[in-house]
C-alpha positions in Angstrom: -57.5 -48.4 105.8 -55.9 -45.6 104.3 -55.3 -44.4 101.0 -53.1 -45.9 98.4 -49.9 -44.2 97.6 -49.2 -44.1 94.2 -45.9 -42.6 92.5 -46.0 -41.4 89.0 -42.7 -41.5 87.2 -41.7 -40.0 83.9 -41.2 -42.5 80.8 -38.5 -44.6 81.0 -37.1 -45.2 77.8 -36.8 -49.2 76.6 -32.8 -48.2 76.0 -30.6 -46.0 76.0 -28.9 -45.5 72.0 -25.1 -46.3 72.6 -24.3 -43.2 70.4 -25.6 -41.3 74.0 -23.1 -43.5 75.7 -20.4 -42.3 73.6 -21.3 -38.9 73.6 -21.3 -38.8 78.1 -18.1 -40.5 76.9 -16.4 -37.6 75.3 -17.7 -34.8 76.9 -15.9 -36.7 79.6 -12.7 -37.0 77.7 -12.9 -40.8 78.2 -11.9 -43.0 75.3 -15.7 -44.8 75.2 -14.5 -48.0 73.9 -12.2 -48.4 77.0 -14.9 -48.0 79.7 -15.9 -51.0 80.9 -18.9 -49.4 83.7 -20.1 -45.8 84.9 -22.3 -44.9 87.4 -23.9 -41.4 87.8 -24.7 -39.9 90.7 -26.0 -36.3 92.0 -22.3 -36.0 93.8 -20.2 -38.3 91.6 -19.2 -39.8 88.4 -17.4 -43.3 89.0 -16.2 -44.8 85.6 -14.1 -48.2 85.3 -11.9 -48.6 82.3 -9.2 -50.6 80.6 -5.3 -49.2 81.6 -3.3 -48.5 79.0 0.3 -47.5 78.0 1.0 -44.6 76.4 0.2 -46.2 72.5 -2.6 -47.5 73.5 -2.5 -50.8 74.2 -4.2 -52.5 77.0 -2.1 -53.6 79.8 -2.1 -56.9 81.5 -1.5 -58.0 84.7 -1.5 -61.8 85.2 -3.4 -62.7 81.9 -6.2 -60.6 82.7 -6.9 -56.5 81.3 -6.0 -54.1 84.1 -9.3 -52.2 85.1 -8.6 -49.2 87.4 -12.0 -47.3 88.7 -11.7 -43.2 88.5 -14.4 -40.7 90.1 -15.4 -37.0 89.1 -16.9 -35.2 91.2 -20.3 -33.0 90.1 -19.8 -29.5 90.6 
């Protein structure tokens, strides 16, 4: 039988402080209390936030918040 494999990882915090959240937030120039999701990649940043006019407010489409999905790509 051969060895066991085993994979050490680095500690992995309990959670993540949503003050971090809103600071990968701004130094995206993303209004933080508008994203609904992100997801970080090597390649890719893919955020999904509320739509809004140009005062702010969310718009609506059929009774529910428009979401539209963005990506920014890591260089």
């Amino acid at each position: 039988m051969a060895d066991a494999l085993i994979a050490h990882l680095p500690t992995i915090p309990d959670a993540i402080p949503r003050a971090a959240l809103r600071t990968i937030c701004d130094v995206l120039g993303l209004p933080a209390d508008d994203v609904r999701s992100m997801d970080i990649d090597s390649d890719n940043v893919t955020v999904a936030l509320y739509a809004c006019d140009k005062q702010g407010q969310k718009l609506v489409a059929g009774g529910d918040a428009v979401i539209v999905a963005i990506s920014i790509p890591v260089r």
